[in-house]
C-alpha positions as CSV (number, residue, x, y, z in Angstrom):
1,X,0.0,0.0,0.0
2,X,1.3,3.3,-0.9
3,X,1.2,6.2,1.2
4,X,-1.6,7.7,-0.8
5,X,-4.2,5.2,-0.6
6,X,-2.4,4.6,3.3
7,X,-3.8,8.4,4.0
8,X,-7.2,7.9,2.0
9,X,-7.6,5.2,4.1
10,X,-6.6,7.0,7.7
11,X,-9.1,9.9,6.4
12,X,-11.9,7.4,6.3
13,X,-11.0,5.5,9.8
14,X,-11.4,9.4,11.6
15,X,-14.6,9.4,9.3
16,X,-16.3,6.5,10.4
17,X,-15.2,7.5,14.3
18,X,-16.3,11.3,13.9
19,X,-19.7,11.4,15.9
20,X,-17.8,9.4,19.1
21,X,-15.3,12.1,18.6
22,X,-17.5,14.7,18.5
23,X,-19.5,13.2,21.4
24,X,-16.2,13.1,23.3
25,X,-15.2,17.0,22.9
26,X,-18.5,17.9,24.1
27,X,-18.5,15.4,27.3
28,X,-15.5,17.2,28.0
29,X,-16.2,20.9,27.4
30,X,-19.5,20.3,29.6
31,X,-17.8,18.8,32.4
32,X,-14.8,21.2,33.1
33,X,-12.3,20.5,35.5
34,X,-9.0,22.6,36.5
35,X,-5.6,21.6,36.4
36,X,-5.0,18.2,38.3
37,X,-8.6,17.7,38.8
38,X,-9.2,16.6,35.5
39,X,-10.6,13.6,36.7
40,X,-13.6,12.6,34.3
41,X,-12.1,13.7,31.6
42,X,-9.2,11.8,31.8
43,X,-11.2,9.0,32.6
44,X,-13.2,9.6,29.8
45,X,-10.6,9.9,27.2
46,X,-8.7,6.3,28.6
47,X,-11.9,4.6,28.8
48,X,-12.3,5.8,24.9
49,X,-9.0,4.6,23.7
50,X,-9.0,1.2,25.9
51,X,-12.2,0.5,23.9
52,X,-10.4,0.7,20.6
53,X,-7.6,-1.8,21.6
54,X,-4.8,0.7,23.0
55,X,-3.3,-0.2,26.4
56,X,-3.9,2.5,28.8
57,X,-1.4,3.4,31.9
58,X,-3.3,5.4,34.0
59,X,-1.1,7.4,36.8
60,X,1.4,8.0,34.7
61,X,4.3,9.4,36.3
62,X,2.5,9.4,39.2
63,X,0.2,12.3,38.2
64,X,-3.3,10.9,39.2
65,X,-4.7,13.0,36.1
66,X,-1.9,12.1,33.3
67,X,-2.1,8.6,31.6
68,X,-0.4,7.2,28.4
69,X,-2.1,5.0,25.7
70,X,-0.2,2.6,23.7
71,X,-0.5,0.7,20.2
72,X,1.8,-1.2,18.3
73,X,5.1,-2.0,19.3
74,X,8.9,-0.9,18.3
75,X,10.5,2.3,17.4
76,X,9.5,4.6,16.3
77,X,7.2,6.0,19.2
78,X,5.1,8.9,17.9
79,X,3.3,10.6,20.4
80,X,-0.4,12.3,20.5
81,X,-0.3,15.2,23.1
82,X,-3.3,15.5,25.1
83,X,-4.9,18.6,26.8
84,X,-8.2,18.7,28.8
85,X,-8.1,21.0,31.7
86,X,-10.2,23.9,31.6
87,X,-9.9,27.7,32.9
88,X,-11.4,28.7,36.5
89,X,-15.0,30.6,35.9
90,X,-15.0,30.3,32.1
91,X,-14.2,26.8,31.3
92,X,-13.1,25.7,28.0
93,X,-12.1,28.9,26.6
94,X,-8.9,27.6,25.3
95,X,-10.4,24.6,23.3
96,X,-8.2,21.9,25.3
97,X,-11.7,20.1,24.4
98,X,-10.8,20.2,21.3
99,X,-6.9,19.2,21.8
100,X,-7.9,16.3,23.1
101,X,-10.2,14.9,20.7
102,X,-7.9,15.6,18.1
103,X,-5.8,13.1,20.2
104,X,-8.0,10.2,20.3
105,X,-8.8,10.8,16.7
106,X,-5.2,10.8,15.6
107,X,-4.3,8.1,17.7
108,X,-6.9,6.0,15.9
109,X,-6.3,7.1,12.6
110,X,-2.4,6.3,12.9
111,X,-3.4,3.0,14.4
112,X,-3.5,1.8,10.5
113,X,-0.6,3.1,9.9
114,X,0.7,1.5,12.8
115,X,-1.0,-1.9,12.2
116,X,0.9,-1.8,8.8
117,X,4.5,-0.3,9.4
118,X,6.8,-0.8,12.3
119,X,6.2,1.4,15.0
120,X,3.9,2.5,18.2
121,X,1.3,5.0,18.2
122,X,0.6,7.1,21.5
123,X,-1.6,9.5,23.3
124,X,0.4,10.9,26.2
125,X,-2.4,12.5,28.5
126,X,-1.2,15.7,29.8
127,X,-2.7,17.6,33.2
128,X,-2.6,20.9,34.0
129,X,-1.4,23.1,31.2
130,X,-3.1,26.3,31.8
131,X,-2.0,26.6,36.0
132,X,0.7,24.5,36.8
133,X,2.9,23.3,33.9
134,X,2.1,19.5,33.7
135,X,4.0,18.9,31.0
136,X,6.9,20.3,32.9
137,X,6.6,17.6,35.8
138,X,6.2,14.9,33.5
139,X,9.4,16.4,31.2
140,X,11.0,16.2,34.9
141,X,10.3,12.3,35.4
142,X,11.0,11.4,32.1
143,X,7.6,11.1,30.7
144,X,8.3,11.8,27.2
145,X,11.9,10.4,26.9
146,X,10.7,7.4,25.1
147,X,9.3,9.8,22.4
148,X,10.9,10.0,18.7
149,X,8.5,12.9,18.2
150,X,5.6,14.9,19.9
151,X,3.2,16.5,18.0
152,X,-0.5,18.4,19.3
153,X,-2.8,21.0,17.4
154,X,-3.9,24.0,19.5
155,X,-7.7,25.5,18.4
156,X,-7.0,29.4,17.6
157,X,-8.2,32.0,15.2
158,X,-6.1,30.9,12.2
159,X,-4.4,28.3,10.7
160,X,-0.5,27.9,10.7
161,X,2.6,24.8,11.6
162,X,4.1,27.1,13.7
163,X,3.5,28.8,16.7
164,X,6.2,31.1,18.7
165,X,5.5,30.6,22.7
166,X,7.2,32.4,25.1
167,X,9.4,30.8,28.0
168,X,7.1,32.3,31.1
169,X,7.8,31.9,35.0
170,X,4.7,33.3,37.6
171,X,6.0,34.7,40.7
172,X,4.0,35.2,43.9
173,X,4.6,37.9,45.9
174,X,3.3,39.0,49.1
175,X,3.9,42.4,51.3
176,X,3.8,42.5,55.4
177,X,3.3,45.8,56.9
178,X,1.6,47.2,59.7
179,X,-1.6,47.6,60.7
180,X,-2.8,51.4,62.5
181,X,-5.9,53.3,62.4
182,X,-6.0,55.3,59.0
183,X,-7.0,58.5,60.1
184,X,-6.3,58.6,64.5
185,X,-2.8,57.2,64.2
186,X,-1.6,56.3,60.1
187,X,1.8,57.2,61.5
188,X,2.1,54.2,63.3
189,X,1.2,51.9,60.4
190,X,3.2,50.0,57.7
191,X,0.9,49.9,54.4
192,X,2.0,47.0,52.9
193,X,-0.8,48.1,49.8
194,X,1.3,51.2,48.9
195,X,4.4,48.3,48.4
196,X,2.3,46.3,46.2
197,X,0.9,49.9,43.9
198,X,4.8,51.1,44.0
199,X,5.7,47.6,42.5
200,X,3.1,47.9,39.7
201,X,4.4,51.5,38.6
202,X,7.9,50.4,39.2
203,X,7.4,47.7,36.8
204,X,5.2,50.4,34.4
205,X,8.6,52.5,34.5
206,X,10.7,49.4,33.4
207,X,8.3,48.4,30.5
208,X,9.8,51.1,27.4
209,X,13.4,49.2,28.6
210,X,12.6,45.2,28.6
211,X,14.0,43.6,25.4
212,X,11.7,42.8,22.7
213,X,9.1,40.2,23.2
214,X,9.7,40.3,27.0
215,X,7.5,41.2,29.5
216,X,5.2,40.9,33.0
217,X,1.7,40.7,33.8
218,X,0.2,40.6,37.2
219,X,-3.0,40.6,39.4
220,X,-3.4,41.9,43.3
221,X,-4.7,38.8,44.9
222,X,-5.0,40.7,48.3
223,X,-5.3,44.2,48.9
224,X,-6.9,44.9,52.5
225,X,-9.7,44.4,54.3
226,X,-11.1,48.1,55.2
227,X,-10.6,51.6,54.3
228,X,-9.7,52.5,57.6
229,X,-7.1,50.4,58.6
230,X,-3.5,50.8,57.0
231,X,-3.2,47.5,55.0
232,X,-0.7,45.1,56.8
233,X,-0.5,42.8,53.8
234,X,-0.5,42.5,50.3
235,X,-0.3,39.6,47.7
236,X,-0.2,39.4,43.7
237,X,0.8,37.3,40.9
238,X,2.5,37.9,38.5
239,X,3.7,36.3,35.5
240,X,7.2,37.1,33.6
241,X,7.6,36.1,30.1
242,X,10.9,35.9,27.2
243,X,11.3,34.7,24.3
244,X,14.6,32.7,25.8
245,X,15.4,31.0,28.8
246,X,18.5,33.4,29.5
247,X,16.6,36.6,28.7
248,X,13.7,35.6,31.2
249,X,16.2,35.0,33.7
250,X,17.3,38.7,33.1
251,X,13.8,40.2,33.2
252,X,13.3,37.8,36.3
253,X,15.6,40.2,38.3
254,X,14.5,42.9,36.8
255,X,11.4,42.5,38.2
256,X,12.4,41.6,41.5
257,X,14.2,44.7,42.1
258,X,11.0,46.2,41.7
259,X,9.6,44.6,44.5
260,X,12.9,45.0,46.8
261,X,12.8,48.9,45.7
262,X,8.9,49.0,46.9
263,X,9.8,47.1,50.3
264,X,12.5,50.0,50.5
265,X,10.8,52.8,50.5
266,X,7.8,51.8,52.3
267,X,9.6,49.6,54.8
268,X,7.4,46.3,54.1
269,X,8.9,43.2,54.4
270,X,8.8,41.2,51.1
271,X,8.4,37.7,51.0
272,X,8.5,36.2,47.2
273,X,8.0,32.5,45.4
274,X,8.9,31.3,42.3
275,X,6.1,28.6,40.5
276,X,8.1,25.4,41.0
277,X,8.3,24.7,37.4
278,X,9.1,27.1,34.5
279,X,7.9,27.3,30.8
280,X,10.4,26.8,27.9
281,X,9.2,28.4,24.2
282,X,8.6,25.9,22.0
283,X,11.1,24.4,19.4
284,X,9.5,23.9,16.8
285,X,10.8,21.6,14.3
286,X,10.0,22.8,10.9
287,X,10.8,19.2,9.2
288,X,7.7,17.8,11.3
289,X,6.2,21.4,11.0
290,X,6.2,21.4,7.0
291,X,5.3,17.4,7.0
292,X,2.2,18.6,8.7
293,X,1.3,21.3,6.6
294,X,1.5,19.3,3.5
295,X,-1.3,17.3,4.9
296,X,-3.0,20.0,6.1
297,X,-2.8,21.7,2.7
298,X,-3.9,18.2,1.0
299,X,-7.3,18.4,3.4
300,X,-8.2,21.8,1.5
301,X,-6.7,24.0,4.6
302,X,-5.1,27.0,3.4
303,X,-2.8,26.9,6.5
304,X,0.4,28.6,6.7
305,X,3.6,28.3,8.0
306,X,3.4,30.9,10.6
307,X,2.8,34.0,11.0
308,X,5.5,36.7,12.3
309,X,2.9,38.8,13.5
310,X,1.2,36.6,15.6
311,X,2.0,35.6,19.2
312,X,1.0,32.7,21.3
313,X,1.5,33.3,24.7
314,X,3.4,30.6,26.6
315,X,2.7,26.1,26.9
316,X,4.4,23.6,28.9
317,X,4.8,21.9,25.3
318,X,7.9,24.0,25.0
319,X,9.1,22.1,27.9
320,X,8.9,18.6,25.5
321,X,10.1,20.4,23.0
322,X,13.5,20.7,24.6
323,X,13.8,16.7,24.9
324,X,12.1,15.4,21.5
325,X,11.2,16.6,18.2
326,X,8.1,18.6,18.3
327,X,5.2,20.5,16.5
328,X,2.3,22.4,18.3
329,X,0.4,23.9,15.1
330,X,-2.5,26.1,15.4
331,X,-6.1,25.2,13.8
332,X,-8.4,28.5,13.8
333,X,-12.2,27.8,14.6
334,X,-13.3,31.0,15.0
335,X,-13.2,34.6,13.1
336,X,-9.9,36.4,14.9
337,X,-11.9,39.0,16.8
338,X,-12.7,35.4,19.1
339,X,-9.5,35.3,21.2
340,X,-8.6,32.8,23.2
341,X,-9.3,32.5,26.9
342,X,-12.5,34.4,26.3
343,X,-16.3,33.1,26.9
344,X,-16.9,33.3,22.8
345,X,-14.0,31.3,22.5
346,X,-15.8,29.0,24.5
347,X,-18.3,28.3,22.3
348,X,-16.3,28.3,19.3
349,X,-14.6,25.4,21.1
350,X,-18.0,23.3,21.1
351,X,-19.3,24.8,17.8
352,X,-19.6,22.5,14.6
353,X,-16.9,24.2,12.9
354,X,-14.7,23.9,15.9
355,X,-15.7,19.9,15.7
356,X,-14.9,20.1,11.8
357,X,-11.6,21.5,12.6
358,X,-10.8,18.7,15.2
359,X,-11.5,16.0,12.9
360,X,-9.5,17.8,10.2
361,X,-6.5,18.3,12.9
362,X,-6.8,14.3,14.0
363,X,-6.4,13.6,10.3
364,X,-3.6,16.1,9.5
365,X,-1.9,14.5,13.0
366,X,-2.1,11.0,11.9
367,X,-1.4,11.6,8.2
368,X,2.0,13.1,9.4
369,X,2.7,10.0,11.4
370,X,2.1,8.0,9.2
371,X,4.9,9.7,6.7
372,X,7.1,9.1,9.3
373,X,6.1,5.9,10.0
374,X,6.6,5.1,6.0
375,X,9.8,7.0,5.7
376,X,12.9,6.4,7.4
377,X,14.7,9.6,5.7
378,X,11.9,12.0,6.7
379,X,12.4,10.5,10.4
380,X,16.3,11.4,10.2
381,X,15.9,14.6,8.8
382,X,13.1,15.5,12.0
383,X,15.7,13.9,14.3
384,X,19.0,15.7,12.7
385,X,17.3,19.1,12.8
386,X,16.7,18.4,16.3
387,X,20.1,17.6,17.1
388,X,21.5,20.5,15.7
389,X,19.0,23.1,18.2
């Protein structure tokens, strides 16, 4: 069988599985659960993939919520990336509903490929990517090590290979002051609120000089309780973003002497955290990257490479990224005025063109694993470019 008909025929398997696909993305998007809570969902999307014949190791890497679904057997391993936690208060507004789906669909649209060629198809089931950097703890136990590439479409607002994610690191900080009367006796307090508003324009002033594509975003978390009473604590988050690992660790301090310059001159004492784990950007590797657009292109998507104008925030894929060869593409299912992390996105996620464009994603996936399952050159030149980053 060539690899023609081998596609024709991977098109029709996601086909003939599209309304248990569909079924599945809206299971998940009206059940959403936050990062390491994902707990129907993962047991939905296991319970799926067992049915079709994959074995499913639940607990993977001890993350109650992560799981890895295997079929086939030998090298090469190509691995399905699965999202499927939601946001807090507006649920699915980054599509991971979609993500996943396009998993499961992949992973049983390579099955023929892998039924036919040498090689294992996977879906690794990853927790926790909009809070707390799953990927990053499973990176960290060797979770993906096994991999010879990674691959995972995100939903968006257009259609390209490529997407540039910044490395990103959230910081909590917290103020301790003193507490007084505001008006009888302010002298005698310590406001640990003016620390926190002094941080903010501190950080304002420092914007004009950060290097391009850097930068910080934060929230007060804790501000007071009453008007009256000088605050004696203050807490925010804060997130710090770079387009490399050394420049963030730059703007890191940066950003801390912000803080220490507030505690200064209010005389609050500054207590600060780090997120345990970090962000990495992505690596994209434009062999897998231009595989998948080729398939993409052949499924009547007029999908780009990328676009230089377009950002992508940040994604614990960046973390696999480092280790194996990797594509996160982009698949828009909404006009761009619909951005992500915002209620219409939401329902773009669970709208039948967002479901067209996860069964068109699953396809593209398991079309480009299947080239490399068929092609021992294309899988040297992924693995060479990699080498060289």
């Amino acid at each position: 069988m060539d690899i023609t008909e081998l596609k024709s025929k991977i098109s029709a398997e996601i086909d003939s599985k599209a309304e248990g696909l569909r079924a599945l993305s809206r299971q998940i998007h009206a059940n959403p659960e936050i990062g390491f809570r994902e707990v129907k969902a993962s047991g939905w999307i296991s319970e799926y993939l067992e049915r079709e014949g994959f074995a499913v190791e639940r607990n993977y890497c001890r993350l109650p919520t992560a799981f890895k679904a295997s079929y086939g057997q030998g090298k090469p391993v190509i691995g399905f990336l699965a999202e499927y936690d939601a946001l807090p208060e507006i649920g699915h507004a980054c599509g991971h509903n979609i993500i996943a789906a396009a998993a499961v669909g992949a992973a049983l649209g390579a099955k023929i490929a892998g039924g036919l060629l040498n090689g294992t198809i996977q879906v690794v089931g990853t927790p926790a990517e909009e809070l707390y950097s799953g990927k990053a703890i499973l990176a960290e136990r060797g979770g993906f090590n096994h991999l010879d590439a990674a691959m995972m479409v995100h939903p968006g607002n257009q259609d390209t290979a490529v997407v540039e994610a910044l490395a990103c690191h959230t910081l909590y900080i917290e103020f301790f002051g003193v507490a007084a009367h505001a008006a009888s006796d302010p002298q005698a307090g310590t406001n640990a609120l003016a620390a926190m508003i002094l941080s903010f324009n501190n950080i304002d002033a420092l914007r004009q000089h950060l290097p391009p594509k850097a930068m910080v975003h934060g929230i007060i978390t804790d501000g007071g309780a009453a008007a009256n009473v000088v605050p004696a604590h203050s807490a925010g988050n804060f997130i710090v973003r770079a387009n490399t690992l050394a420049t963030l660790e730059m703007v890191k301090q940066k950003i801390l002497n912000c803080f220490s310059a507030a505690a200064v001159a209010t005389g609050a004492r500054l207590e600060y955290r780090w997120e345990e784990h970090y962000y990495a950007p992505v690596l994209n590797n434009l062999t897998l990257c231009k595989a998948y657009l080729r398939n993409l292109r052949q499924l009547g998507r007029k999908i780009r490479l990328q676009d230089p104008k377009e950002g992508f925030g940040s994604t614990d894929f960046g973390n696999v990224s480092h280790l194996v060869p990797g594509m996160h593409a982009q698949l828009g299912i909404t006009v761009k005025s619909a951005v992500v992390h915002s209620p219409q996105f939401a329902e773009a996620a669970i709208s039948a063109t967002g479901l067209a464009a996860m069964l068109q994603a699953a396809k593209g996936l398991a079309m480009t694993a299947a080239d490399l399952l068929a092609s021992d050159s294309l899988l040297k030149k992924v693995k060479d470019e990699f080498a060289k980053k």
